[in-house]
C-alpha positions, 0 to 999 in steps of 0.5 A: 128529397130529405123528410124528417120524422117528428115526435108528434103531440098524441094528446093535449098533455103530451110533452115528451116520451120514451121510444120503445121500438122501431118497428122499421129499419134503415133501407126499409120503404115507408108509407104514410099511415104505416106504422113505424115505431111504439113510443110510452107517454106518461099515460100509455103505450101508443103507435106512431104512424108514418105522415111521410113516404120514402126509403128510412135513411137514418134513425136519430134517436135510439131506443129507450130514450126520452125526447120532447114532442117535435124531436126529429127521430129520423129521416126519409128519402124521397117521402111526401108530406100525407098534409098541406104544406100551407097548413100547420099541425102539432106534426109538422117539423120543428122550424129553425132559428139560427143566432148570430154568434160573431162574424162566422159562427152561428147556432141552429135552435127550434122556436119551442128551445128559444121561447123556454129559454127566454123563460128561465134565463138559459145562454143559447151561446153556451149549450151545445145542441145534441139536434141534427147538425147541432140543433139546440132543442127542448131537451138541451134547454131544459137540462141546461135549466135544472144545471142553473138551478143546482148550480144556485143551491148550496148543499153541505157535502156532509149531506150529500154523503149522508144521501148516497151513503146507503140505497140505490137510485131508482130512474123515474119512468115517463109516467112517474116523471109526468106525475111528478111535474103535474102534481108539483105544479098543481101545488105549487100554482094553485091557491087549494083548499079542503072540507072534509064530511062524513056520510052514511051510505047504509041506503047504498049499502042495502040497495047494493046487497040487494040487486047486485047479483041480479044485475050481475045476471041480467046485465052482466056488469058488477055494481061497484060503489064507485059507480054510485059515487060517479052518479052521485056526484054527476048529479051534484055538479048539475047543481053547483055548475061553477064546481064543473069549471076551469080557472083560465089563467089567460095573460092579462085577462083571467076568467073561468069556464063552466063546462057544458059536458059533466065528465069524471075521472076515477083515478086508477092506480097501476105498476109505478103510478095511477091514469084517470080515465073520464066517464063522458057525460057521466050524468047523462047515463044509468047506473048500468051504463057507469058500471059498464064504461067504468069496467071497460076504462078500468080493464083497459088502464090496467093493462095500459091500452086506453087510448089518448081520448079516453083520458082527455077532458075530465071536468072533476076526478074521484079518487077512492083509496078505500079498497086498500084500507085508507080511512081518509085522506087529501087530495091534490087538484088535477087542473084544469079541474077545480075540485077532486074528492078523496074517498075513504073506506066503508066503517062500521061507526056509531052514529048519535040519532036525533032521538040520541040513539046510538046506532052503528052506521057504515060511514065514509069519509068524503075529503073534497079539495078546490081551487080557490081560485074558482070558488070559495068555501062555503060554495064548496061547503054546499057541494059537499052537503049536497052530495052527501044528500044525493049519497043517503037519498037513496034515489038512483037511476039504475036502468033508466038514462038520466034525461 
């Protein structure tokens, strides 16, 4: 019996990846769970295990190539399926669908190839599948597609020339591919907003000096300024629920969920792009604890092993450029989140008192963008102030689990 090997969905934004490696070859017996091949998603590099067993056959995608989630990538001889064929997975097999073209001839497609192309208005009878035995899949939808769209958009050869007269082309990685796709979406699909507040941190700044090395000693993690923000905000979001929520854009019927969890993502930059590893039930731990997970989460980012469920389920994301000299700046939702907070660098200001001294205070810029959908403005309006109360209060759980 002929098994194929899928492509499977490793995380819930999975859409495509490039192959790596084949860690077996042609005429070697597989096993389930065995691990086969290493496939880069736009998070990270990630295993993939056997779920048939028998003797590899053929290898149907070769290494360095990009295909979507549910590509055949090879087949087995002999193997058995590690599930119950009655049940369904994001593993299974790709079905097919045959389209009559005449009398004789007909074309193989996946479901996922046909619904896209109903979506973007894609003649199935004019792409030539690159699937086994001529499949149509995704990919061969999706190309076709973006031909559509090229082919509609008249562009002067004067400026064509003037675009290759000079430079190189650079290919996007799988990651640089998905940033682009996501953050175009999130533009594009989502009514935003921003408000913008300074604040002075000089109590973090004080607080910081002062028990940073001690910590560092008794609890071997280094305070940063970025574990005071997670709680800060954290705490704030415990107050302003709907902030902690995802507009649903269900068909007919769209509605927006308050999530029970308050889960942040600190976007961390890497070669070629940034991930947002999620700090769980941020305002459920000490500052120690944050310090602690976001050591760890950032450790494993840089050196890309964060695992799929490290990524996954941030209900509100920090981005702080202030570590490379960025005084302010905006930036885009992360959807399904509603809100996202740029951070700037710390500057020394003058600040007017209300005794209309002048002192010089270390203040932040805080830019903080929202789906308008979700909420209004002067909801927004209030998170900001809030947090900005919580940043001067100099009230904050150290040691202690927040209860």
């Amino acid at each position: 019996m002929r098994q194929e090997i899928v492509l499977p969905k490793l995380d819930s934004s999975m859409e495509e990846a490039r192959i790596v490696s084949w860690e077996v070859k042609i005429g070697d017996t597989i096993k389930i769970d065995d691990p086969i091949l290493i496939v880069e998603t736009e998070k990270s590099s990630l295993e993939v295990e056997s779920e048939v067993e028998g003797t590899l056959e053929e290898i149907v995608v070769d290494e360095g190539e990009t295909v979507p989630v549910g590509t055949v990538l090879a087949y087995v001889s002999s193997g058995k399926h590690s599930t119950d064929q009655k049940g369904s997975s994001d593993h299974n097999p790709v079905k097919e669908e045959n389209i009559s073209l005449g009398k004789t001839e007909r074309i193989r497609v996946s479901p996922a190839a046909r619904r896209l192309a109903k979506q973007r208005g894609v003649d199935l009878t004019k792409i030539k599948g690159s699937g086994p035995r001529g499949r149509v899949i995704l990919k061969d939808v999706a190309e076709a597609a973006a031909n559509v769209v090229n082919q509609s958009v008249k562009i002067e050869n004067k400026v064509i020339a003037s675009i290759h007269a000079k430079g190189k082309r650079v290919n996007l990685t799988s990651m640089r591919k998905t940033i682009a796709q996501r953050m175009t979406a999130s533009f594009m699909n989502v009514p935003q907003f921003q408000i913008k507040k300074r604040v002075d941190v000089s109590s973090i700044v004080q607080l910081r000096q002062a028990v940073v090395s001690s910590i560092e000693h008794s609890a071997g993690v280094r305070l940063s300024f970025n574990d005071f923000l997670i709680q800060a905000v954290a705490l704030t979001l415990k107050k302003f629920p709907r902030v902690n929520a995802s507009f649903i854009d269900s068909e007919g019927d769209p509605y927006i969920l308050e999530h029970e969890d308050i889960n942040i993502g600190l976007a961390v930059a890497i070669d070629d792009g940034l991930v947002v590893p999620v700090i769980h039930q941020a305002d459920q731990l000490s500052l120690i604890e944050i310090a602690e997970k976001r050591t760890e989460l950032v450790e494993k980012a840089r050196k890309g092993l964060l695992k799929p469920e490290e990524m996954r389920g941030g209900t509100f994301t920090i981005s702080n450029l202030g570590s490379v000299g960025v005084d302010e700046f905006v930036a885009i939702v992360n959807p399904p989140e509603t809100g996202i907070l740029a951070v700037g660098n710390i500057i020394e200001q003058p600040v007017l008192t209300n005794r209309h001294e002048t002192l010089i205070k270390p203040m932040i810029t805080l830019n903080a963008s929202f789906d308008h959908r979700t909420i209004d403005g002067a909801y927004g309006g209030r998170f900001l102030a809030q947090l900005c109360d919580q940043l001067q209060s100099g009230q904050w759980n150290i040691f202690s689990t927040v209860k």
